[in-house]
N, C-alpha and C positions, 0 to 999 in steps of 0.2 A: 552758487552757494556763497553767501558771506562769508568775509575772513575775522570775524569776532562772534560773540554768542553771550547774548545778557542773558543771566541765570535768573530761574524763580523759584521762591519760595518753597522746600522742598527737595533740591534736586543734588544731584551727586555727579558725579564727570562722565559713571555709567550711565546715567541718568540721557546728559548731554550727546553722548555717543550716539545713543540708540534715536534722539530725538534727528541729529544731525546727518549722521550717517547709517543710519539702518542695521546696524550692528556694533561690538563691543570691542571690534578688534583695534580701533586707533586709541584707548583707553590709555595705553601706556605711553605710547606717541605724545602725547594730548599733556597729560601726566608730566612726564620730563621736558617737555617745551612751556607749561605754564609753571614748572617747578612747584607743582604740588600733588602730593598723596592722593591715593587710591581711597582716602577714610575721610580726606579733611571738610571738614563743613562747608560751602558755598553760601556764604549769603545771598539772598535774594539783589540782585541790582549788580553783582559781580560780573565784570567785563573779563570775557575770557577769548585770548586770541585762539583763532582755530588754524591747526597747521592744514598744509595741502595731503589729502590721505591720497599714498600709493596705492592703496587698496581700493578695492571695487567698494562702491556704496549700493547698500541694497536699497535698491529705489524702489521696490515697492512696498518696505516696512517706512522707508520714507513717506511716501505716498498717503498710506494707509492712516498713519499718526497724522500727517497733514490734512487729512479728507474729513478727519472727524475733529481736527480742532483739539487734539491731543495735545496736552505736555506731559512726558512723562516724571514722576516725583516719589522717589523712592527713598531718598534721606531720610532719617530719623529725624525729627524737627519736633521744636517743644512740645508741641500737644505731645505725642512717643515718648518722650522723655520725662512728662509729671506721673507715669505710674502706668497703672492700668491692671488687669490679670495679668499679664508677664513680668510682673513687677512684684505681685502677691505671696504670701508665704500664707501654707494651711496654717489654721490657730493663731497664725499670727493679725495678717490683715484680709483674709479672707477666712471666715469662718463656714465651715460645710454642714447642716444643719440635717437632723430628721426628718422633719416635716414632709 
């Protein structure tokens, strides 16, 4: 396993876990060794050092994301951010009509 992890477009430290170690549990680990939040945005191209996890890595959610060429990207990122229906208020910017 490499001991760095360049971020993409998208991706969050949960994000990273899951890609690296097959689980979410070194998140906080990960967290206090890069001295950053559980929330903070990752720019894409972000050099992120990876500690050594005491924990077992599930190698077959590893596997599995690697077999198909996965990354996974669950951030909120601008496109999520300029609106959308969860973003919508009835009568306001969404009008619900008869028809």
């Amino acid at each position: 396993m490499p001991n760095h992890y360049k971020t993409h477009q998208g991706q969050s430290l949960f994000d990273l876990v899951i890609h690296q170690y097959g689980s979410i549990e070194p998140v906080f680990e990960l967290a206090a060794i890069s001295k950053l939040s559980l929330t903070d945005k990752l720019p894409a191209g972000t050099i992120i050092e990876l500690p050594k996890h005491e924990g077992q890595i599930n190698s077959y959610v590893v596997a599995s994301i690697q077999s198909r060429s996965l990354v996974p990207r669950t951030a909120p990122d601008g496109i999520n951010e300029a609106g959308g229906i969860g973003h919508m208020q009835v009568w306001v910017s969404f009008q619900v009509s008869s028809n």
